[in-house]
mmCIF file of the C-alpha atoms, coordinates in Angstrom:
data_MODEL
# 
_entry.id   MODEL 
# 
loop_
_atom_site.group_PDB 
_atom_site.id 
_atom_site.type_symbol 
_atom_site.label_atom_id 
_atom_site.label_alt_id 
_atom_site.label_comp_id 
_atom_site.label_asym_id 
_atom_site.label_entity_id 
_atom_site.label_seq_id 
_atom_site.pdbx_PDB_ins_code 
_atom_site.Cartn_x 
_atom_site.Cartn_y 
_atom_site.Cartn_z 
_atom_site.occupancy 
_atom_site.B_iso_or_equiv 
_atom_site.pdbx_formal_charge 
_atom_site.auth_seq_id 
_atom_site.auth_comp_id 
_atom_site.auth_asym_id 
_atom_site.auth_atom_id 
_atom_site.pdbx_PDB_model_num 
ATOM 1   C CA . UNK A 1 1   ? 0.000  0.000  0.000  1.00 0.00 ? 1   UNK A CA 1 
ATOM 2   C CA . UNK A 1 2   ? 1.878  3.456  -1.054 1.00 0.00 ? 2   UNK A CA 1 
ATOM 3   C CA . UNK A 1 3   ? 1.936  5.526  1.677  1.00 0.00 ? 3   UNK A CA 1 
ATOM 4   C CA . UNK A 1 4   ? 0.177  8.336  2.262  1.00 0.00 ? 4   UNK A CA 1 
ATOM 5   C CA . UNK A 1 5   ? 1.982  12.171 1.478  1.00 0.00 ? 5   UNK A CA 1 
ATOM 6   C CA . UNK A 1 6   ? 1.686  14.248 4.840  1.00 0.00 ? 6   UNK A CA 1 
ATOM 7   C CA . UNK A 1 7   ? 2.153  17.929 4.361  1.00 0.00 ? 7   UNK A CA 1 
ATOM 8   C CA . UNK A 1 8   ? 2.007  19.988 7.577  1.00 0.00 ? 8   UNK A CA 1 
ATOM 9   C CA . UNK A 1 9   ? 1.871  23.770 7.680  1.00 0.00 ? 9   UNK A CA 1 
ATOM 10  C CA . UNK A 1 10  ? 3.028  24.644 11.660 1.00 0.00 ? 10  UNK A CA 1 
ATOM 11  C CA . UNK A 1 11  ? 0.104  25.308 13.980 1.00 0.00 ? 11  UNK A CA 1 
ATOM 12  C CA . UNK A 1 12  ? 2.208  27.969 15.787 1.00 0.00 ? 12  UNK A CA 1 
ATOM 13  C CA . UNK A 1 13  ? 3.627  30.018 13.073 1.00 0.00 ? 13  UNK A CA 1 
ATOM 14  C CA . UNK A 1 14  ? 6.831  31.990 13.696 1.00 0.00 ? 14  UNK A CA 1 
ATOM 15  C CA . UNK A 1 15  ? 4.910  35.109 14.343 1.00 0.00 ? 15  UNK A CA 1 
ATOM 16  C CA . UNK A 1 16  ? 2.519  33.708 16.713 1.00 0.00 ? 16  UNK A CA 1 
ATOM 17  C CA . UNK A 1 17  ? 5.437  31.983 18.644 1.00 0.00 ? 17  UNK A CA 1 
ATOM 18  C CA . UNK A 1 18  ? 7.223  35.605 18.744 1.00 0.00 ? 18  UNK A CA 1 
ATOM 19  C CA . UNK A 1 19  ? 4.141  37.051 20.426 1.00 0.00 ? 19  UNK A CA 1 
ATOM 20  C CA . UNK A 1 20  ? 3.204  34.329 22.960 1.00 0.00 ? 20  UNK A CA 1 
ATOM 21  C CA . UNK A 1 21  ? 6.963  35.039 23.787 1.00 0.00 ? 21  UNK A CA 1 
ATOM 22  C CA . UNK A 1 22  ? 6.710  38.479 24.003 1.00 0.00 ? 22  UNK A CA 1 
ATOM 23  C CA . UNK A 1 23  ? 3.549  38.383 26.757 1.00 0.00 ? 23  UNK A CA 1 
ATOM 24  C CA . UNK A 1 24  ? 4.958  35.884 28.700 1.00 0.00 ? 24  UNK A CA 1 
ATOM 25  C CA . UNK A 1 25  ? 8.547  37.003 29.700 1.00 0.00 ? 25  UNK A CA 1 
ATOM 26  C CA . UNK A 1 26  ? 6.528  39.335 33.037 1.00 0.00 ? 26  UNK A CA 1 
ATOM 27  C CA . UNK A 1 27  ? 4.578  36.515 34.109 1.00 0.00 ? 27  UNK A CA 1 
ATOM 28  C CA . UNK A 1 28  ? 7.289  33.930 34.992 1.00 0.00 ? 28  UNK A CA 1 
ATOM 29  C CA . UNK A 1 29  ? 7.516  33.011 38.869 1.00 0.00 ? 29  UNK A CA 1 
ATOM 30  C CA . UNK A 1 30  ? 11.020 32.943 39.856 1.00 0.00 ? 30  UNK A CA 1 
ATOM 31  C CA . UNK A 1 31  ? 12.545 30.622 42.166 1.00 0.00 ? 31  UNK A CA 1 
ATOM 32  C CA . UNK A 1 32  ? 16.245 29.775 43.859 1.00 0.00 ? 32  UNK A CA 1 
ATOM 33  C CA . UNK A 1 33  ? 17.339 26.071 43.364 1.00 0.00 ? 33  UNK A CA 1 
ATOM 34  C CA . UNK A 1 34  ? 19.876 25.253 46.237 1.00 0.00 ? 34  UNK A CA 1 
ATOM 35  C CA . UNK A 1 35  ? 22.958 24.992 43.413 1.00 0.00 ? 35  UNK A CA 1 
ATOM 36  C CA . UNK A 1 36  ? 25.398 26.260 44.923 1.00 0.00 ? 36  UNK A CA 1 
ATOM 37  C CA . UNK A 1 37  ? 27.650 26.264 41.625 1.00 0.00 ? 37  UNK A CA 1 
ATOM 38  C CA . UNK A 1 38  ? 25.255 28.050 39.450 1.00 0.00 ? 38  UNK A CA 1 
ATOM 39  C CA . UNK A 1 39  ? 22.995 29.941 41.878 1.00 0.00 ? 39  UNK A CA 1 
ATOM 40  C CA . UNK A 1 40  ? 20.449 29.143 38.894 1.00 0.00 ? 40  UNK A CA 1 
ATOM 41  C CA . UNK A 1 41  ? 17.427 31.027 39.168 1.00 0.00 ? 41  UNK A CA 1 
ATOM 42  C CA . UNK A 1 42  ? 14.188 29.791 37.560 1.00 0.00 ? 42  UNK A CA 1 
ATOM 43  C CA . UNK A 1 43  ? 11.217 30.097 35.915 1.00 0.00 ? 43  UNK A CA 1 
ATOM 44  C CA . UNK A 1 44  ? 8.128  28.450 36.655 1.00 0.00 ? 44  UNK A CA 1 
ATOM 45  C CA . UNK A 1 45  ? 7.287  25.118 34.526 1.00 0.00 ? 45  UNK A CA 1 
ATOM 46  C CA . UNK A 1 46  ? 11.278 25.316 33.883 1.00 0.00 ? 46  UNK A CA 1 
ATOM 47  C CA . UNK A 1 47  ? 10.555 21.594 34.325 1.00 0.00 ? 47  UNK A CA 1 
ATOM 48  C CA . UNK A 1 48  ? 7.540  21.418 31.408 1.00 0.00 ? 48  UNK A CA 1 
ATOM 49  C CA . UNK A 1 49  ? 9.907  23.431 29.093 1.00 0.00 ? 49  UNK A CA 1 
ATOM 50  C CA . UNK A 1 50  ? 12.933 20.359 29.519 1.00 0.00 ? 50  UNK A CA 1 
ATOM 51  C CA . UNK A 1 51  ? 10.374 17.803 29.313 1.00 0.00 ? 51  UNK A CA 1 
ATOM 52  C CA . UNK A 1 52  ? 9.332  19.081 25.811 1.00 0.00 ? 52  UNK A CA 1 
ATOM 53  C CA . UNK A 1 53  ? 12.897 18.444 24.483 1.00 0.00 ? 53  UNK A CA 1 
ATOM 54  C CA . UNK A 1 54  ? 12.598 14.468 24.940 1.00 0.00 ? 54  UNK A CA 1 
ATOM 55  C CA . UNK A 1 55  ? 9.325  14.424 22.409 1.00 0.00 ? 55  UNK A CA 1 
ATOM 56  C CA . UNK A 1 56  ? 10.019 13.140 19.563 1.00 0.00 ? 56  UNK A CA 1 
ATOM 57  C CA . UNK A 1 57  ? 8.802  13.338 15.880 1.00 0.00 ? 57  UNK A CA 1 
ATOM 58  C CA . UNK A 1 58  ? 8.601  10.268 13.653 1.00 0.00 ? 58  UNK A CA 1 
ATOM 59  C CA . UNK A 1 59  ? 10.425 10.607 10.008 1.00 0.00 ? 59  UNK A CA 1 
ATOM 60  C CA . UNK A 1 60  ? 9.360  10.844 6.467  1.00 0.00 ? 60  UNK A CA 1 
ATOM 61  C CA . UNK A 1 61  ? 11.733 8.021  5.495  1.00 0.00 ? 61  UNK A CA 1 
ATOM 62  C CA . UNK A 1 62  ? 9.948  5.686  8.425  1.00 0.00 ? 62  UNK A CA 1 
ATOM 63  C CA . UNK A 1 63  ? 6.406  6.264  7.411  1.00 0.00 ? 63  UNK A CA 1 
ATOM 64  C CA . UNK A 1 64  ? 6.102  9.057  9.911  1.00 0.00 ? 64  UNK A CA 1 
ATOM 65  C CA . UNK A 1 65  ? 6.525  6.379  12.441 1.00 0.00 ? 65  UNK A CA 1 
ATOM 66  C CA . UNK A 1 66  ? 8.750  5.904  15.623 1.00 0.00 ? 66  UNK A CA 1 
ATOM 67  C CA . UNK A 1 67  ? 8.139  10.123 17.443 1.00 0.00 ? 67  UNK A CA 1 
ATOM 68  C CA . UNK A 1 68  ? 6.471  9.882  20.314 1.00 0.00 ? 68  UNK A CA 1 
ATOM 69  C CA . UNK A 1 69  ? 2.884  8.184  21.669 1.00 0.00 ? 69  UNK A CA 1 
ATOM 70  C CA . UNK A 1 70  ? 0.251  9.675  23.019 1.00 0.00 ? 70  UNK A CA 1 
ATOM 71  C CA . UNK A 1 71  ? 0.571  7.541  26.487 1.00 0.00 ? 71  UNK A CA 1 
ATOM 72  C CA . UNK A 1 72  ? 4.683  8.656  26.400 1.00 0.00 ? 72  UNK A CA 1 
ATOM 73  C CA . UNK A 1 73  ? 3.192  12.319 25.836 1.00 0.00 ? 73  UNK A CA 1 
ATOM 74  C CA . UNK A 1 74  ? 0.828  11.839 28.823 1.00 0.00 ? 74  UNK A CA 1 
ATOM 75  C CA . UNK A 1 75  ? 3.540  10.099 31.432 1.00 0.00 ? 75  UNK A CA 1 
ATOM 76  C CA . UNK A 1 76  ? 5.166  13.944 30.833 1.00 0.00 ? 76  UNK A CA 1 
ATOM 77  C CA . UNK A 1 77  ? 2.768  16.159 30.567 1.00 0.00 ? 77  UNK A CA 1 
ATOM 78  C CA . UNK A 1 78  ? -0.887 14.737 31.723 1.00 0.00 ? 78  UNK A CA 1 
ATOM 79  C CA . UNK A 1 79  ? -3.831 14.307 30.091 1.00 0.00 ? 79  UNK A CA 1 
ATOM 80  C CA . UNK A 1 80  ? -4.179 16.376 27.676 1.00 0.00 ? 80  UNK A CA 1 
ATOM 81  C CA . UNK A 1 81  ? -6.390 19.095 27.680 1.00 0.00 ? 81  UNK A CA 1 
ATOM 82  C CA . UNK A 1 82  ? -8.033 19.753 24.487 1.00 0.00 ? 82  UNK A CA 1 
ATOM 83  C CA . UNK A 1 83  ? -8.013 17.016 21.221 1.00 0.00 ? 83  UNK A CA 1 
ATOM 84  C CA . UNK A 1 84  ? -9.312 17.544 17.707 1.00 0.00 ? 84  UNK A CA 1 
ATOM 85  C CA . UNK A 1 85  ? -8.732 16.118 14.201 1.00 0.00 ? 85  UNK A CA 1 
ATOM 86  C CA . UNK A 1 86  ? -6.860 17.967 11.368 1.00 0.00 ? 86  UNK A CA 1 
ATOM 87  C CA . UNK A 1 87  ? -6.099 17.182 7.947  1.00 0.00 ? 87  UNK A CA 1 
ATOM 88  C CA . UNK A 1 88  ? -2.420 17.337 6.668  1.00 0.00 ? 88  UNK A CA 1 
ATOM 89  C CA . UNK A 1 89  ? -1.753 16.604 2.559  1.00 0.00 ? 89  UNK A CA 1 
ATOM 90  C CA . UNK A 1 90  ? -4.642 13.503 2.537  1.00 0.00 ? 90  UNK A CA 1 
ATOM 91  C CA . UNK A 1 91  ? -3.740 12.332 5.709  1.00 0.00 ? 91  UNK A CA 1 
ATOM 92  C CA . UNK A 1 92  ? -5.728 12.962 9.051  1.00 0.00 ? 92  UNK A CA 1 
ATOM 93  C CA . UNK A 1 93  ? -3.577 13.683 12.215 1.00 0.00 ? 93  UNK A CA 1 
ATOM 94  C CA . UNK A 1 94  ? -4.882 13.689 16.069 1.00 0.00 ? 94  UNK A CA 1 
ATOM 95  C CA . UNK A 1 95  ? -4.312 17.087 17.454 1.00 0.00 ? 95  UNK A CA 1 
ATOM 96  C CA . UNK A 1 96  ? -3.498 17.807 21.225 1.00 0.00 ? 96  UNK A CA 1 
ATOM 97  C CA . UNK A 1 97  ? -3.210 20.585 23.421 1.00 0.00 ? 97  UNK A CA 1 
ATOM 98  C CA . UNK A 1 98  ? -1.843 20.573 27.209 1.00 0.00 ? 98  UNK A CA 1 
ATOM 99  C CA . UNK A 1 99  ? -2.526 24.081 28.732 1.00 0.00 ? 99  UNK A CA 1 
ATOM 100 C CA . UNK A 1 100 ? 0.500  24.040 31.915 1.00 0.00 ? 100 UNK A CA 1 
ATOM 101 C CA . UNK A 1 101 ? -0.633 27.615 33.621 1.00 0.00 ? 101 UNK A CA 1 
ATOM 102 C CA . UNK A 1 102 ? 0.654  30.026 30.775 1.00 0.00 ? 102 UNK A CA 1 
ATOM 103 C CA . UNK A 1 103 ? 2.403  27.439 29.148 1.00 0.00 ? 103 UNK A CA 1 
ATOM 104 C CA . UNK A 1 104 ? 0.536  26.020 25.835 1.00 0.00 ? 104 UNK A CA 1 
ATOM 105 C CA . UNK A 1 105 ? 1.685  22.638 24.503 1.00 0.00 ? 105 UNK A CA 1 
ATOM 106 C CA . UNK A 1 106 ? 0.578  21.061 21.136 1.00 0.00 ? 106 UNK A CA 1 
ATOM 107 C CA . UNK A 1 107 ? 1.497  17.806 19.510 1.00 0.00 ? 107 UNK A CA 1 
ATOM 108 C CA . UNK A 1 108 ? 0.477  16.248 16.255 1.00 0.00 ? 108 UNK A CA 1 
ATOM 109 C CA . UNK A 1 109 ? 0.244  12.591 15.933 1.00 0.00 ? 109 UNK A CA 1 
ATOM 110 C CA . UNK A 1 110 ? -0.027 10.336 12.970 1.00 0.00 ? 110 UNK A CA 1 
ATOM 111 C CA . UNK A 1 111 ? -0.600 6.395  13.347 1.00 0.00 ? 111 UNK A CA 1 
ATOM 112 C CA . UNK A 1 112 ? 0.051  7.229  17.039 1.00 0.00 ? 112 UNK A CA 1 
ATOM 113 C CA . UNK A 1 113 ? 3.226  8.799  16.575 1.00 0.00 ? 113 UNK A CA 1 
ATOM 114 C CA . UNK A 1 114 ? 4.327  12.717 17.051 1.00 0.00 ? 114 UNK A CA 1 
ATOM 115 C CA . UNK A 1 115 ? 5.223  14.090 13.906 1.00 0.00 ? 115 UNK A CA 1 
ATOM 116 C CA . UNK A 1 116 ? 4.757  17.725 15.056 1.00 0.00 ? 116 UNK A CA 1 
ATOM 117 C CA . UNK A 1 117 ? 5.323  19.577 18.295 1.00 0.00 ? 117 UNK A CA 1 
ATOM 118 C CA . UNK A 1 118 ? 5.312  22.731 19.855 1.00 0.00 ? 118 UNK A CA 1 
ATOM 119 C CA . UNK A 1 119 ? 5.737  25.208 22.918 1.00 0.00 ? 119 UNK A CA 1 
ATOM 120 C CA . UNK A 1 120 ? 4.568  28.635 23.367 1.00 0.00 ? 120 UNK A CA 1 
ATOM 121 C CA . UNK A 1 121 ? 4.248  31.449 26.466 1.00 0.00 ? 121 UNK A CA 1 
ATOM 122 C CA . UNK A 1 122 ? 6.825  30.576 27.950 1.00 0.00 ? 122 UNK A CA 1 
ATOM 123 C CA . UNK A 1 123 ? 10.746 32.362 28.937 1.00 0.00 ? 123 UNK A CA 1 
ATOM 124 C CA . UNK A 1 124 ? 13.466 31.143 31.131 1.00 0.00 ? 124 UNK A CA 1 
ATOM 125 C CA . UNK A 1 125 ? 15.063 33.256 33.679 1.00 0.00 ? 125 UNK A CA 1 
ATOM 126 C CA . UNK A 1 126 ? 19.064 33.662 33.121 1.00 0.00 ? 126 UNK A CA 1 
ATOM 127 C CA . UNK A 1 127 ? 22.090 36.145 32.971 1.00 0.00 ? 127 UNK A CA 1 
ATOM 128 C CA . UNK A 1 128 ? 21.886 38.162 29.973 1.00 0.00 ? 128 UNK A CA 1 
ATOM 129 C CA . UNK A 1 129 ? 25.367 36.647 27.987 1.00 0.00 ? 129 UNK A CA 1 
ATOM 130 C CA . UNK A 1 130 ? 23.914 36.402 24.573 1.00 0.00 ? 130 UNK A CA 1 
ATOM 131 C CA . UNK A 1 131 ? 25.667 39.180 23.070 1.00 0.00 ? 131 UNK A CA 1 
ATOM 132 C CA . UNK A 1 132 ? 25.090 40.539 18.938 1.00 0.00 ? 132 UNK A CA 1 
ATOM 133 C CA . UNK A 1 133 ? 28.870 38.893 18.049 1.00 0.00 ? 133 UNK A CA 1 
ATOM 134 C CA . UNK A 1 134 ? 27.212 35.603 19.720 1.00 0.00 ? 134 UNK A CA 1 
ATOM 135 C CA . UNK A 1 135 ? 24.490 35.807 17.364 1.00 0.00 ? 135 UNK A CA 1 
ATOM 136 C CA . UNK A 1 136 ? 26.560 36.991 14.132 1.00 0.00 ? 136 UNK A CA 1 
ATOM 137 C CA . UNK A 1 137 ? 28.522 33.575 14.461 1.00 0.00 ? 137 UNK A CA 1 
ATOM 138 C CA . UNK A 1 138 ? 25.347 31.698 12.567 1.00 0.00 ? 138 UNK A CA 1 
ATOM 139 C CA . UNK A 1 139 ? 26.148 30.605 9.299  1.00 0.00 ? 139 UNK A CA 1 
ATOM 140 C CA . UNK A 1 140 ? 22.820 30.584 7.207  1.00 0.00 ? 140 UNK A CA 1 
ATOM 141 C CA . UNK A 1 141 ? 22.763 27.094 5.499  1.00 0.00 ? 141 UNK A CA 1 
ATOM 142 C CA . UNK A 1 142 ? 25.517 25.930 7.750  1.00 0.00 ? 142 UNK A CA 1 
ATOM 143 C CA . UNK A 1 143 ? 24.955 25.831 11.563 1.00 0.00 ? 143 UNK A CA 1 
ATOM 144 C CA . UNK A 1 144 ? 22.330 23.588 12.989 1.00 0.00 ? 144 UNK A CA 1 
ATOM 145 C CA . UNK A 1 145 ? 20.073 24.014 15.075 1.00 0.00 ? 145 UNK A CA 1 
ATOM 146 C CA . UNK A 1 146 ? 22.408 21.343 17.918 1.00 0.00 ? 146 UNK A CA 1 
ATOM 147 C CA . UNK A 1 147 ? 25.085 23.973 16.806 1.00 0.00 ? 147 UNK A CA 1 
ATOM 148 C CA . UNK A 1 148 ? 22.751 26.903 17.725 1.00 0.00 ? 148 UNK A CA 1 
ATOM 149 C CA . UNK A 1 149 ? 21.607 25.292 21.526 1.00 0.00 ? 149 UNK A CA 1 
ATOM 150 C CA . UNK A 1 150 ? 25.471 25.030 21.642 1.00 0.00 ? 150 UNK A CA 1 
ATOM 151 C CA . UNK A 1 151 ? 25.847 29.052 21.204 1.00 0.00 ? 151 UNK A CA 1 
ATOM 152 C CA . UNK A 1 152 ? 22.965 30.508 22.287 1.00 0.00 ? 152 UNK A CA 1 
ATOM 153 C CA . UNK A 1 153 ? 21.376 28.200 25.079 1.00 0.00 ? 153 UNK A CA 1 
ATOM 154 C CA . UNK A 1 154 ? 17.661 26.619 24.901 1.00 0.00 ? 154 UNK A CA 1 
ATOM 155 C CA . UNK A 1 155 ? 15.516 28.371 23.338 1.00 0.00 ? 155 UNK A CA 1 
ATOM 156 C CA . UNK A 1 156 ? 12.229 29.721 24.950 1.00 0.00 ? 156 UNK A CA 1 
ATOM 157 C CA . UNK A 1 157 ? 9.997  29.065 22.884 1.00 0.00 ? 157 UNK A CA 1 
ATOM 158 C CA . UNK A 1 158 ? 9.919  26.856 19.643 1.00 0.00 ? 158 UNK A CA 1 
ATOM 159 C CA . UNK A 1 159 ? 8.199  24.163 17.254 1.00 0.00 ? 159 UNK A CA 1 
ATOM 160 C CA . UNK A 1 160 ? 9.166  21.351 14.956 1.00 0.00 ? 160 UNK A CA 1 
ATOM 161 C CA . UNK A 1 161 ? 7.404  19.688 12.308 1.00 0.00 ? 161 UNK A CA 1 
ATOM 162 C CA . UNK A 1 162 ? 7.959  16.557 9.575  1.00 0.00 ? 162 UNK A CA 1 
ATOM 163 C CA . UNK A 1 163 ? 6.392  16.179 6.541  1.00 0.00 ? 163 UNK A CA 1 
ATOM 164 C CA . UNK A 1 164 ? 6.665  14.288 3.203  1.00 0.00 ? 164 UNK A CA 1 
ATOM 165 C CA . UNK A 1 165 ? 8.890  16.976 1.987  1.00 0.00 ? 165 UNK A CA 1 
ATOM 166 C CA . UNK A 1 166 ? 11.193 18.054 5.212  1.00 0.00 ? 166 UNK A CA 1 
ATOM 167 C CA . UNK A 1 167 ? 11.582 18.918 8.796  1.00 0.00 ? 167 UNK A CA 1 
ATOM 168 C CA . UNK A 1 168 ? 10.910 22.387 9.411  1.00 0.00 ? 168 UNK A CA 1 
ATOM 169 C CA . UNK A 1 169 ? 11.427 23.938 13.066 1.00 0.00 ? 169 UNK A CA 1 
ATOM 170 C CA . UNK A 1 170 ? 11.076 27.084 14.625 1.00 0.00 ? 170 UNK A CA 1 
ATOM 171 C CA . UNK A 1 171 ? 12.690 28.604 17.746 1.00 0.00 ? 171 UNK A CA 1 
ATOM 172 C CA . UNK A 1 172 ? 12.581 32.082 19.258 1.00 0.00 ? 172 UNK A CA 1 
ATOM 173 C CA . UNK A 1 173 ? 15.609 33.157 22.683 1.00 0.00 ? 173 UNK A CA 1 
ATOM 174 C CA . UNK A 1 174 ? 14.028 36.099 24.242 1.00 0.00 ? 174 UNK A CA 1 
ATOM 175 C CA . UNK A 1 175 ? 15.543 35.884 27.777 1.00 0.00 ? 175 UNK A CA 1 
ATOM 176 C CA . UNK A 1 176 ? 19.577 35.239 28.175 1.00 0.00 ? 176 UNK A CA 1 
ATOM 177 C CA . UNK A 1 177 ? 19.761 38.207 25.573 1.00 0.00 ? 177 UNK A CA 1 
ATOM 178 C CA . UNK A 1 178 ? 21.883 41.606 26.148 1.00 0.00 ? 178 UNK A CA 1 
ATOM 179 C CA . UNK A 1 179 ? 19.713 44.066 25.227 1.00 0.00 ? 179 UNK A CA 1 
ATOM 180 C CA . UNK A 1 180 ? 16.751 46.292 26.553 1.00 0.00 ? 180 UNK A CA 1 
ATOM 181 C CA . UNK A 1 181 ? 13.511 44.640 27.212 1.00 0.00 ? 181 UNK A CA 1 
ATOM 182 C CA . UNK A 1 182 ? 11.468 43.413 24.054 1.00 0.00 ? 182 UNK A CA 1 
ATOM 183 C CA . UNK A 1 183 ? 14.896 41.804 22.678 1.00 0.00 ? 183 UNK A CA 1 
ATOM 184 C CA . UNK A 1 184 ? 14.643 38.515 20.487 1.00 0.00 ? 184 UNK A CA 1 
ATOM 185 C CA . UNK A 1 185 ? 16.737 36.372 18.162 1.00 0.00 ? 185 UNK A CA 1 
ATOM 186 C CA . UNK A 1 186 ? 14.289 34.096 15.429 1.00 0.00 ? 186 UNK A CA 1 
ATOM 187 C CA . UNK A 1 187 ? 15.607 31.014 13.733 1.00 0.00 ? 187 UNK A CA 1 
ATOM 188 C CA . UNK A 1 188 ? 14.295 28.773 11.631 1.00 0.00 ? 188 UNK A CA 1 
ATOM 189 C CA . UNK A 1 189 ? 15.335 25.231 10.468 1.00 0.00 ? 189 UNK A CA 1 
ATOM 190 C CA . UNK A 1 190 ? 14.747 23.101 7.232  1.00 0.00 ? 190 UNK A CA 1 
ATOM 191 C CA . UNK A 1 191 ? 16.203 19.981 8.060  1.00 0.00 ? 191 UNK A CA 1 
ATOM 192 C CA . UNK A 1 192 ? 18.466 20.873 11.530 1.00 0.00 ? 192 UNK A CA 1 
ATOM 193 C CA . UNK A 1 193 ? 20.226 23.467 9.361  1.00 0.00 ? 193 UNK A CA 1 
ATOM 194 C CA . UNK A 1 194 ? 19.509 27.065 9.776  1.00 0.00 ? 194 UNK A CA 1 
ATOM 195 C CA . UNK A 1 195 ? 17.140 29.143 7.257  1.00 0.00 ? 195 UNK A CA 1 
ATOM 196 C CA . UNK A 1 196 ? 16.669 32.090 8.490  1.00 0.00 ? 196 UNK A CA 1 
ATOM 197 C CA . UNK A 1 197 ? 17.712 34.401 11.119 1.00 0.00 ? 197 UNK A CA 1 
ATOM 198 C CA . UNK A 1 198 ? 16.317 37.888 12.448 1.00 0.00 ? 198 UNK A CA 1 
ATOM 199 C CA . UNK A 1 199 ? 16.873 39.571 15.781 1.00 0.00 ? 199 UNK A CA 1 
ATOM 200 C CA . UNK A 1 200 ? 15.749 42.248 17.510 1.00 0.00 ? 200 UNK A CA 1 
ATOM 201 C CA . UNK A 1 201 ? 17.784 44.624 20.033 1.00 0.00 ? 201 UNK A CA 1 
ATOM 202 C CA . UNK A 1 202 ? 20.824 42.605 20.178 1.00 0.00 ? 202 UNK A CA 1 
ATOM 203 C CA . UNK A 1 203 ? 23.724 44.731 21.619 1.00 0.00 ? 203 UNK A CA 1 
ATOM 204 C CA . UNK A 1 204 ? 27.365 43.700 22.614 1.00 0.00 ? 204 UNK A CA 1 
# 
């Protein structure tokens, strides 16, 4: 049976993801681990954000099989807290939402497997080091987006997506930054391998 061509457009596109980043960054609860090394200081549902990174999307080469399942997404995150159908291409995909206080969660599953995620509202709480020379060091169509996390840290926000034609992702840094408030570096992805770039307020 020839498989079926998924196409998915991103539920949270790069603009929406830049304002749920935006409104979130005053609404963060802060709070003092007992590091001693770090002194690391906190945002609330730091925890949720982590957890996102270990969902995982299926591939295009394995029938959009092998991301994760709805009862993996559930041992991190709960029951989910709103579910719909959508169409992608001429296949149908089971849409999920987990709403974590601010913090909005979606994943998109095909055949039981995640073949689109993503995280909005929400902003860490660190030491502005991100300086604009950090951020000049991308390479459009050279440094990935492992490559990026490397440089710039997490990011706050972000989303990633497989279809039948590539993996697109999305990821927005608004805290970490030096710069005045309202700062922001935007990346995108096709593939792990930086698209596009665009900040905002950068200084060194």
């Amino acid at each position: 049976m020839k498989s079926k061509k998924l196409y998915y457009v991103t539920a949270l596109v790069l603009a929406s993801l830049s304002l749920a980043a935006c409104s979130n960054t005053n609404n963060q609860t802060k709070t003092t681990t007992t590091s001693s090394s770090t002194n690391q200081i906190q945002a609330k549902n730091q925890d949720v954000r982590l957890s996102f990174n270990k969902v995982t999307t299926g591939t295009a080469a394995n029938n959009f099989q092998g991301g994760s399942t709805l009862e993996q997404l559930v041992a991190l995150f709960g029951q989910p807290t709103t579910h719909e159908q959508r169409q992608a291409g001429d296949a149908t995909v089971e849409a999920y939402t987990w709403q974590i206080d601010a913090v909005s969660i979606e994943a998109q599953l095909y055949n039981n497997s995640t073949i689109a995620k993503s995280i909005s509202n929400f902003s860490f709480i660190r030491d502005a080091k991100t300086s604009l020379a950090d951020y000049q060091k991308l390479k459009v169509g050279q440094t990935t987006y492992s490559q990026a996390v490397q440089l710039l840290g997490e990011p706050d926000v972000m989303s990633h997506a497989v279809s039948s034609d590539a993996e697109q992702g999305q990821a927005i840094w608004t805290s970490g930054l030096k710069g005045e408030s309202g700062t922001q570096i935007q990346l995108t992805f096709t593939n792990s391998v930086l698209a596009t770039e665009n900040q905002v307020g950068l200084t060194n």
